[in-house]
Structures are given as structure tokens and as C-alpha cells.
C-alpha positions, 0 to 999 in steps of 0.5 A: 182589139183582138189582142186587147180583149183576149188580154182582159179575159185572161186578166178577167180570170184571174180575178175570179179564180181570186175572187172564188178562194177569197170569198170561199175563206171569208164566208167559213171564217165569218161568225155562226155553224151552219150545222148548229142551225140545221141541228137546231136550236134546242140543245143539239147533241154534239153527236148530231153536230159532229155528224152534219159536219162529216155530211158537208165535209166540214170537219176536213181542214180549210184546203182541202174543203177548198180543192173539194170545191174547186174541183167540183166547178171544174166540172160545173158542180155548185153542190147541195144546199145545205138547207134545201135537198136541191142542188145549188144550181137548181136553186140559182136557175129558178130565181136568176131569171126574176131577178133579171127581169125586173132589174135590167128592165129598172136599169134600161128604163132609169137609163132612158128616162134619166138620161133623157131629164138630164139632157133636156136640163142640161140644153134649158140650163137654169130653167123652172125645169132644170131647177124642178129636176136637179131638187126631184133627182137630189130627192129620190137620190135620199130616199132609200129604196125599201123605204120607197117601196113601201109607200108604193104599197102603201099607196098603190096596193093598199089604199088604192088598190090598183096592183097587188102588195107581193108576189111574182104572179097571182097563185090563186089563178093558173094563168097561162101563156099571153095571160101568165105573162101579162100577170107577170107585167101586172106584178112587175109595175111597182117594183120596177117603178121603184127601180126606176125612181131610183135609178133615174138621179144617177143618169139624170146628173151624170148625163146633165153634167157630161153635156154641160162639160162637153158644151164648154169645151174649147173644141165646141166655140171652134165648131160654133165659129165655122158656122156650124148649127147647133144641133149638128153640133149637139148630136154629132159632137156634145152626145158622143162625148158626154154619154160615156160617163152614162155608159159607164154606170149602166155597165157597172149597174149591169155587172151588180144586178144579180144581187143589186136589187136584194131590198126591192125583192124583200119588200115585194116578197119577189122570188130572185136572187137578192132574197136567196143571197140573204137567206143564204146569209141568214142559214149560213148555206156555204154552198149557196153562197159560193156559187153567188158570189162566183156569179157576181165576180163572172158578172163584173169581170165580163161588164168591165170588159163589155164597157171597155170595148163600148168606149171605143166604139162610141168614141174615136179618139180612144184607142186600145193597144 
């Protein structure tokens, strides 16, 4: 296992030293001049452009933009936003931790509960509740998130008024300690819920799916021949087979969540990763960017290896060389 593990780091790593060359070249050869942006749009005179670019180091040919870049992560450098004066990891450290909090508690939730919908179907196969749940999960399956979201405001902030519209905290209040993170809870509730509607068709069919498959295995008749009961079988034979395909969506859900819940914090103006990331795009911050994407790269590689280890843990007959 050792072996193993040390053999996807490596491999790991060469994946996003792959990954930092490749998304530093297509992120400067896409379309658009950070420095016309921050020149202006009224006309900049050629002479401020040609100044901001010697400022970022843009006027030097690609390659050595590149080594510039590279030898500053060696030494945990991200460099300066273009748009802001903070440096980049400052930037990153203020929003990585809202993005986190409400996509690994949608994740963990969605997980639970669909996971949960999906093996109560699958037992009650053909059932009104099977049937209400495979129609409801193809449903919010559908419905794109954004959209969601705002009849969840809609709905609950606006008409109602049971939660607020926007926002991570009430700025008018300087709660602190338990009330701070009780009104960080309160703001939390409907861009979570919409994680979680959404999340919850994903684990739903595939935990349905996995059981159904397992329960028709020939392994199962044998075990119901020798007499043995129904739910030892479930839960000590059919739940171990069938949850590795629901592992593996949480992993890759996990190794995405950096970035993956950019249209929720838009819609619920939460202050995370997923609206810097498209600010970033928007004001071409290179820098910015970069880092990002280095992140997410980290994230993925670091899951793919999590989940492979998990597989072997939950279930016996796989074995790594």
C-alpha cells in the first residue's frame, strides 16, 4: 500500500507540474490585455500600456514569464493581483474558507440524504416511493442551479422572508463569537439547500442503481439459499458492494469543490472562490488565476489518490500491487 501510494504521489505530481505549464500558456493566449483593462477603456495612451506591461513582467517573451512564475511557487510565491494591491494568497485565504463551508456541507448532506432516498427505493423497488423519488430526482436533476437558487429567494427571502436575499453575514450587526457563527448558519440555509437539491439526484440513482445491481448478483441467491437473513445479507454484503460507486462521486465532488459551486455564490453574492475565479476571468488577473487553477489541479490529484485508498478499504476483493 505504501508502494502504491508513494507511486500515485509521484504521478500526482507530474500531473500538476503539467497542469501549472498548461494553464499558465492558455490563460495568456486567450483573448483580451489585462493591462487594457486597468489602462482603461477611454483611449489609453500607448505609453501607460506599455508601462503596466513592464510592471507585470508582460512585455518579456512566454518562457521567461513562465520560469519567473515557476520559480516564485517554488518559494510559495503566488504574486500580486493585478486588480487588487493584496497579493494572491491573501486574496485566496479570505474566500477558500466560504467556499468550503457551504459546498462540503451541500456535498456531505446531498450524500446522506441521497444516498439514504436511494437505498429506501431500491429495497421498495416499484413502490408509490420509488416511483415519487426517481420522477423528483430526474426533476432537480433538470433544473439548473442558478435558476434554483433564485426561486429559493424568491420564495424564502422574498416573499416569505424567512432568510436573507445575500450575503455570508448581517453587515449592519457586529455579532461575535456563538452569535457570528449562528448568523453565519442563518445565511447559509438556502444556498446550502440548494446544493443539496441538487446534489441529492446524483447519489440518489447511483446508490438506487449499485444495490439493485448487487441484489441481482448470483453471489446473493447463493447466500439467500444457505439460509441466511435478508438484512445480514443487505448490510454486510449488498452495502459494501454497492457504495463504491457512490464514493466515488463524493470523491470527485470533493476534488471540484474549490470552484464547483461558482453559480450558487454568484446568486447568493457569497464571498468564495467560485466568484473570484470568475472575476478573475472577467479582469484577466493572470496571477489570480494561476493560483486557482494550481489549487484545483492539487485537489484533484490529492481525491483521485484518497478514493483509491477508500476503495480498498471498503472493499476486500480489490487489491493494489
Amino acid at each position: 500500500m505504501r508502494k502504491y501510494i508513494l507511486k500515485r504521489l509521484g504521478s500526482g505530481a507530474l500531473v500538476v507540474l503539467f497542469s501549472v505549464l498548461f494553464n499558465f500558456v492558455i490563460i495568456r493566449l486567450a483573448p483580451g490585455d489585462p493591462t487594457r483593462l486597468l489602462a482603461g477603456k477611454d483611449n489609453p495612451s500607448p505609453e501607460t500600456i506599455a508601462a503596466l506591461r513592464e510592471r507585470f513582467g508582460l512585455d518579456k517573451p512566454l518562457l521567461e514569464q513562465f520560469w519567473i512564475y515557476f520559480k516564485q511557487l517554488l518559494h510559495g510565491d503566488f504574486g500580486y493581483s493585478y486588480v487588487s494591491s493584496l497579493t494572491v494568497w491573501e486574496l485566496i485565504r479570505s474566500r477558500i474558507v466560504p467556499t468550503l463551508l457551504i459546498a462540503f456541507t451541500g456535498a456531505f448532506l446531498g450524500l446522506l440524504i441521497g444516498t439514504a432516498l436511494g437505498i429506501i427505493a431500491a429495497r421498495k423497488k416499484g413502490s408509490k416511493f420509488d416511483m415519487f423519488m426517481c420522477s423528483i430526482s430526474y426533476f432537480f436533476d433538470s433544473t439548473p442551479s442558478f435558476w434554483l437558487g433564485l426561486m429559493m429567494i424568491l420564495l424564502f427571502a422574498s416573499i416569505l422572508k424567512w432568510f436573507p436575499t445575500y450575503g455570508m453575514y448581517n453587515v449592519r450587526q457586529n455579532y461575535t463569537g456563538m452569535a457570528h457563527v449562528l448568523d453565519v448558519a442563518y445565511h447559509m440555509v438556502l444556498p446550502v439547500t440548494t446544493l443539496v437539491l441538487i446534489d441529492i439526484p446524483y447519489y440518489f440513482r447511483i446508490a438506487r442503481s449499485s444495490i439493485l445491481q448487487t441484489m441481482s448478483e448470483d453471489f446473493i441467491m447463493t447466500l439467500r439459499a444457505t439460509g441466511m437473513s435478508e438484512q445480514k445479507i443487505f448490510f454486510k454484503y449488498v452495502m459494501r458492494n454497492a457504495i463504491i460507486p457512490t464514493v466515488t462521486v463524493f470523491g470527485i465532488t470533493l476534488a471540484y469543490m474549490i470552484t464547483g459551486v461558482a453559480m450558487i455564490e454568484i446568486v447568493f453574492a457569497w464571498p468564495g472562490m467560485g466568484r473570484l475565479m470568475l472575476d478573475s476571468i472577467t479582469k484577466r488577473d493572470y496571477p489570480t488565476l494561476s493560483a486557482i487553477y494550481l489549487l484545483l489541479s492539487i485537489s484533484v490529484a490529492v481525491m483521485t489518490i484518497v478514493v483509491d485508498v477508500v476503495y480498498a478499504w471498503i472493499d476486500p476483493r480489490i487489491r493494489i500491487e
